[in-house]
C-alpha positions in Angstrom: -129.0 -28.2 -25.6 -129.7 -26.0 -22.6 -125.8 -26.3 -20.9 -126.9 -23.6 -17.6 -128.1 -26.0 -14.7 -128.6 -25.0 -10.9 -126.3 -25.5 -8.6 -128.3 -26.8 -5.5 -126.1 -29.6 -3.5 -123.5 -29.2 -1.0 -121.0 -30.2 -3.6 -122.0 -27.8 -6.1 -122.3 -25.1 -3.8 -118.9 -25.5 -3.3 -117.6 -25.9 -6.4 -119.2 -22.7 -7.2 -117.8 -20.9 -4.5 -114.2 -21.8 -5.5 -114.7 -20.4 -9.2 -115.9 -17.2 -7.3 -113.2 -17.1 -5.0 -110.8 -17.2 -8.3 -112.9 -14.1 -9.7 -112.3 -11.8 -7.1 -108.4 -12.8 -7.1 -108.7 -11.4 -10.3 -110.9 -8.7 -9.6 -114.9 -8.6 -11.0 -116.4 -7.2 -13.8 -119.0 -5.5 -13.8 -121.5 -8.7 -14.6 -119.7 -10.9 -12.4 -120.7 -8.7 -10.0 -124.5 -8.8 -10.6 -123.9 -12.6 -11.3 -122.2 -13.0 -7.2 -124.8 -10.4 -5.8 -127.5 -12.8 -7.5 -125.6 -15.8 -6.3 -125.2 -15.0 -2.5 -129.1 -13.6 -2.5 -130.4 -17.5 -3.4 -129.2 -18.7 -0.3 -127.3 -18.6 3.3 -125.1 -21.6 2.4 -123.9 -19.7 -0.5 -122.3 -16.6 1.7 -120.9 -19.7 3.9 -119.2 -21.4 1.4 -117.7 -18.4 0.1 -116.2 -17.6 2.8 -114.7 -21.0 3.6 -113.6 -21.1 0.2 -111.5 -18.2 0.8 -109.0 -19.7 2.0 -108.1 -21.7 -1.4 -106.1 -18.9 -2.5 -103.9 -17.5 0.6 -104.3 -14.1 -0.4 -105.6 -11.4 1.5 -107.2 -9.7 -1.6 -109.2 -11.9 -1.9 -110.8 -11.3 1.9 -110.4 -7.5 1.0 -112.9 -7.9 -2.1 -115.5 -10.2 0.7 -115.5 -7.4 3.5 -117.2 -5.7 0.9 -120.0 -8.4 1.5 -119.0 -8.9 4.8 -117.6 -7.7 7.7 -114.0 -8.3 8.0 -111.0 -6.8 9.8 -108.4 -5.4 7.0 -104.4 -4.3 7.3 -103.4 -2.8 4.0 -101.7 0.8 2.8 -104.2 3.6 2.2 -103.1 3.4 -1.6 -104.3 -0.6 -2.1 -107.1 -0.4 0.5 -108.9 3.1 -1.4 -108.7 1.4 -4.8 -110.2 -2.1 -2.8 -112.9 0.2 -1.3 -113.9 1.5 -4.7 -114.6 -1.8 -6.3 -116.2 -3.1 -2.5 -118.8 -0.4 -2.8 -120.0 -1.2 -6.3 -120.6 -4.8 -5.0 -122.7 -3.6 -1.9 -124.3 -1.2 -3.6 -125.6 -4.0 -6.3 -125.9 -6.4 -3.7 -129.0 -4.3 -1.7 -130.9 -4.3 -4.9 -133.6 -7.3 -5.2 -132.5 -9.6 -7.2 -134.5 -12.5 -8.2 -133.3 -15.8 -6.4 -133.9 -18.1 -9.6 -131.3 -16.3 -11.8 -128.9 -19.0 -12.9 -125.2 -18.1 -13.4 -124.0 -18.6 -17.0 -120.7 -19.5 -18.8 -119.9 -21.1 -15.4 -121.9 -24.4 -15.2 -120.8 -25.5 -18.9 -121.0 -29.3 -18.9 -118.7 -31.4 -21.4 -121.2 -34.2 -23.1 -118.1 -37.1 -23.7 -118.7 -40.1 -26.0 -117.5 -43.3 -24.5 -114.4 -43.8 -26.3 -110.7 -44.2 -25.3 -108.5 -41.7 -26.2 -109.8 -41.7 -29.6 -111.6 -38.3 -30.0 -109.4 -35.6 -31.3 -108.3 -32.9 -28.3 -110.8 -29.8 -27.1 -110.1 -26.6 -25.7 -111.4 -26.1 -22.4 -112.7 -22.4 -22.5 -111.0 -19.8 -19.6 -113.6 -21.2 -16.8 -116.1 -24.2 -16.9 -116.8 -27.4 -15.3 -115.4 -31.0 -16.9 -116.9 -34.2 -15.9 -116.5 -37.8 -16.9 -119.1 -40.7 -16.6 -118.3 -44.1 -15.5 -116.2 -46.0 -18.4 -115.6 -42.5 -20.0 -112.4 -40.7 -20.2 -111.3 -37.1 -21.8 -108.4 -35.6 -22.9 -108.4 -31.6 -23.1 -106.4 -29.2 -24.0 -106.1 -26.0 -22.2 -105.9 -22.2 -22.9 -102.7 -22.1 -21.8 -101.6 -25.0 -23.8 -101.5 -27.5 -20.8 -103.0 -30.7 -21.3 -105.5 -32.4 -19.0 -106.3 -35.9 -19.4 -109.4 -36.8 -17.3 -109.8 -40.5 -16.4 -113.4 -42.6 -15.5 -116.0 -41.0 -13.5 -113.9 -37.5 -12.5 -114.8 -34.2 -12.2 -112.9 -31.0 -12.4 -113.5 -27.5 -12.5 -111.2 -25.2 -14.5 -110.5 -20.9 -14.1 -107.7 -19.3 -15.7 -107.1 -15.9 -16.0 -104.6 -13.5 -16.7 -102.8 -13.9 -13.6 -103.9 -17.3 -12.2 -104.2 -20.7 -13.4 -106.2 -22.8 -11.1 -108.4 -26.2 -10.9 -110.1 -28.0 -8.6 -110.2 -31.7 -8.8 -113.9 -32.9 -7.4 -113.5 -36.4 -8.0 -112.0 -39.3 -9.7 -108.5 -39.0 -11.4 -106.8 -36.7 -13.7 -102.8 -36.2 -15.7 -102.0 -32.9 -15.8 -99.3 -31.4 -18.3 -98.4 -27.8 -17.6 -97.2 -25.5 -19.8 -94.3 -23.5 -18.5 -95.3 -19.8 -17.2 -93.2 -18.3 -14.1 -95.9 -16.1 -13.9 -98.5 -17.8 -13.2 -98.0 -21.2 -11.6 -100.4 -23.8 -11.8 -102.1 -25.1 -9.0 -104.8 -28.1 -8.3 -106.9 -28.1 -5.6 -107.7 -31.8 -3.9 -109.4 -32.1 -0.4 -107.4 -30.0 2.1 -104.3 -29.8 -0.4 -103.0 -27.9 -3.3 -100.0 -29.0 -5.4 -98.5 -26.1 -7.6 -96.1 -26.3 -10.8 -94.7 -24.5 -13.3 -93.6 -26.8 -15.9 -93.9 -30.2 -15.2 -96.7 -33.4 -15.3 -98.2 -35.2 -12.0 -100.7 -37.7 -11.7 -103.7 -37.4 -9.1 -106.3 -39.8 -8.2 -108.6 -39.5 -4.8 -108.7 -42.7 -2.2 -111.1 -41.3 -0.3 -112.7 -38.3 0.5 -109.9 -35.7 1.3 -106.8 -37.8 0.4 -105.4 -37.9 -3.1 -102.5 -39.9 -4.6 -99.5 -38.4 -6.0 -97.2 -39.3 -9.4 -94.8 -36.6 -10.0 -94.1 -37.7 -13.4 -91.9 -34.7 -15.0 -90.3 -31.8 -13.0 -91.3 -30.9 -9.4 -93.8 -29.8 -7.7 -95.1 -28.2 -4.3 -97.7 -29.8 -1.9 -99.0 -27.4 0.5 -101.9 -27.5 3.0 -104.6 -25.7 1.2 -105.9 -23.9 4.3 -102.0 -21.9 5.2 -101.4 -18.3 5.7 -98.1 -18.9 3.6 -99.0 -18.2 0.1 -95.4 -17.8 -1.6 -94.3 -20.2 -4.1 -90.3 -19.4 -3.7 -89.4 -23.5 -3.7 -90.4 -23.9 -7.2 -87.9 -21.5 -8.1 -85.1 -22.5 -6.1 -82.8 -26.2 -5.5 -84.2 -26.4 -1.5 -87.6 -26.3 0.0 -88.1 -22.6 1.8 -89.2 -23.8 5.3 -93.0 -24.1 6.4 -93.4 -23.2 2.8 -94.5 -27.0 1.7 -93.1 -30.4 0.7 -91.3 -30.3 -2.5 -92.0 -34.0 -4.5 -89.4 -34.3 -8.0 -90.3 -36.7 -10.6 -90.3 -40.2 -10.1 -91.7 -39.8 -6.8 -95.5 -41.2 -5.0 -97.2 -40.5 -2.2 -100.3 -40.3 -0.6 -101.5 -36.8 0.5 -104.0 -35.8 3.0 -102.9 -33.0 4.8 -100.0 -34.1 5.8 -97.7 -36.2 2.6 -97.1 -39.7 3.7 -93.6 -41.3 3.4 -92.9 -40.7 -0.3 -91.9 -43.9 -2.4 -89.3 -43.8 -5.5 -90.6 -45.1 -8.6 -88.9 -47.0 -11.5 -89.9 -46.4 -15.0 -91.6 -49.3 -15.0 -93.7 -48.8 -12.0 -94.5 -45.3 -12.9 -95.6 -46.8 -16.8 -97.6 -49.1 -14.4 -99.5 -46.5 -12.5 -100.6 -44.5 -15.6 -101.6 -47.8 -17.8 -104.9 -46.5 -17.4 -104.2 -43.5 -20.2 -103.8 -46.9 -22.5 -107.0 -48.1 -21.6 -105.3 -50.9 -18.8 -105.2 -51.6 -15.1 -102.4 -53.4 -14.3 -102.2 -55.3 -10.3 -99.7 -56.6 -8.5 -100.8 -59.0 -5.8 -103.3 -56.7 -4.7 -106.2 -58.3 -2.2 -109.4 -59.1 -5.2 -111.7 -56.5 -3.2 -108.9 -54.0 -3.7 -109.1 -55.0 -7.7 -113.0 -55.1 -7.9 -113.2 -51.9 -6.4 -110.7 -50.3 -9.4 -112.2 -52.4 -12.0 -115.8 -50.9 -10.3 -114.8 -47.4 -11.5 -114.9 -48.2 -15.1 -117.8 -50.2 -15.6 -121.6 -50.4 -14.2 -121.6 -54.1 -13.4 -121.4 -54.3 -10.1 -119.6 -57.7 -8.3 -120.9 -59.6 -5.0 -118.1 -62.2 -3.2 -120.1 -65.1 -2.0 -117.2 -66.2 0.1 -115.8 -64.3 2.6 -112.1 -65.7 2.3 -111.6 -64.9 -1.4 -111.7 -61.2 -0.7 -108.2 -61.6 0.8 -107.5 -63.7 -2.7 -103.9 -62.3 -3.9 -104.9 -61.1 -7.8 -101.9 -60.1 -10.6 -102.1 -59.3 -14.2 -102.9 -56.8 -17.2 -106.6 -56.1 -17.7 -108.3 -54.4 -20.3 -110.4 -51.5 -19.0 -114.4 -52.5 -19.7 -113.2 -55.9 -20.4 -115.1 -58.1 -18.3 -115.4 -61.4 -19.8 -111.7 -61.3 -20.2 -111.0 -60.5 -16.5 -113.7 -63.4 -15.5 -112.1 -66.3 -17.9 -108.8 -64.9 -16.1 -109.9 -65.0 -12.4 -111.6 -68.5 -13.0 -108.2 -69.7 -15.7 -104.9 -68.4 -13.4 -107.2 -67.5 -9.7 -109.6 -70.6 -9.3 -112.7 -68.1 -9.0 -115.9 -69.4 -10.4 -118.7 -66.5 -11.5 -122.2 -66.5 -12.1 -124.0 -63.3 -13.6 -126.9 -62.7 -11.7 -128.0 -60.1 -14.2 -126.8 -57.9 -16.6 -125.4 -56.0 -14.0 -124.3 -58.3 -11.5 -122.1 -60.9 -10.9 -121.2 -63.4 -7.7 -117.8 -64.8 -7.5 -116.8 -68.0 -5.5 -114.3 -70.3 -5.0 -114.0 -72.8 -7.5 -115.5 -76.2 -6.3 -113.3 -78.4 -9.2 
């Protein structure tokens, strides 16, 4: 199986330019430098979105490697800035040859082909950079190089870069459990809409609600939630009892919140409520009086059927219970048994719900 595809959309142009960005923290070698050169030559939006990705990582290495590739205003001591100019000139060099604008970057755009099973398959090691993706009823539970674990719920997408000095993901879509491996050295840090969230040694749930905000679990330890796009890049609170000021928010376990940009007003969980929230690692979704749009909407992420609401009042209907993810004959005999909804299935995708007329 041929595992190099193109990167072509919007989304994957970004995606691609965060794993970059990543690289040149780490400095290139001498590959990943004809692999960028090749890269930035297939396209304009490719410079763009490297340069907006820049700003991921807060560090100013990082812009000193891309005023190599493009112009850009540097402060630095002679010492850092002659061994900077060094590397900057092998990339320009390389980067005036013609290269040709269909050569694919490798090792990079490494799909994971999951079987649709729940938390059955025995754990795989996610290699030191590649892409992760889950389809709809699937779910995935990795181990990574550093011995964190990643546990990857329906229909998410992640992308993954370690190196020596960095441990850093990206989390596209969906919902993911992280467990990190304690390392002081390199803290861990996952990148959702316009936030990161950073830890050492601890576990944290994340799952998007829209398009730049992301839900927060802090399950185990602490962790730091910072605007991704700051100039401050130090990670002093994780080390220390109290929050270093415009640093970030620290959140310790037991604590939920919704983040985009800024973090809402953070809620305190019991057990109980936090077993709730992660039922879905058991193959459950558990609701608590939630409006039935609201619970068709989360059931939608786990299955292809697709529900319509005849009636425009039950979509305020007040639903409660323990379903069983991909269960839906279960969750129909339980709306029309305990909710008075009646169904119909339209097709073998499709079902109308209505009030019950008995």
């Amino acid at each position: 199986m041929n595992n190099i595809r193109q990167f072509s959309s919007k989304e994957d142009i970004q995606e691609q330019a965060c794993l970059w960005i990543s690289r040149l923290d780490r400095e290139l070698s001498e590959d990943e430098k004809t692999q960028l050169d090749a890269w930035l030559a297939e396209s304009p939006n490719h410079r763009k979105a490297l340069m907006e990705a820049a700003s991921l990582w807060d560090d100013m290495s990082v812009l000193n490697e891309l005023s190599g590739l493009f112009p850009r205003h540097q402060n630095k001591t002679e010492t850092r800035a002659h061994n900077r100019n060094k590397r900057r000139e092998g990339i320009v060099t390389q980067a005036r040859m013609s290269v040709a604008a269909a050569f694919l970057v490798m090792a990079i755009a490494v799909g994971v082909v999951v079987d649709r099973v729940w938390l059955e398959e025995p754990n795989v090691v996610a290699h030191m950079s590649e892409k992760i993706e889950t389809g709809i009823g699937e779910q995935r539970n990795l181990v990574l190089s550093d011995g964190s674990t990643l546990l990857l719920n329906t229909n998410s997408r992640v992308t993954v870069d370690f190196s020596n000095d960095v441990r850093n993901i990206v989390l596209l879509k969906g919902e993911a459990h992280f467990e990190v491996a304690h390392d002081t050295t390199r803290p861990f840090t996952v990148t959702a809409g316009n936030n990161t969230v950073t830890a050492v040694g601890t576990a944290f749930n994340m799952q998007y609600v829209d398009d730049n905000a992301f839900e927060l679990v802090v399950t185990d330890g602490k962790v730091l939630v910072k605007d991704r796009f700051s100039a401050f890049s130090s990670n002093q609170s994780l080390f220390s009892k109290a929050p270093v000021e415009g640093e970030g928010l620290l959140m310790f376990a037991g604590e939920k919140a919704t983040v985009k940009g800024d973090v809402d007003a953070r809620e305190s969980l019991s057990q109980n409520d936090i077993d709730d929230d992660l039922a879905w690692q058991q193959g459950m979704i558990v609701f608590k009086g939630e409006r039935l749009e609201a619970v068709l909407a989360e059931i939608g992420r786990y299955t292809q059927v697709h529900f319509q609401i005849s009636d425009e009042s039950l979509k305020s209907r007040r639903v409660a219970g323990y379903f069983k993810v991909g269960d839906i004959d279960g969750l129909l005999a339980a709306l029309k048994n305990s909710f008075n909804i009646e169904y119909e299935k339209v097709s073998d995708t499709s079902i109308q719900l209505s009030v019950s007329r008995g």
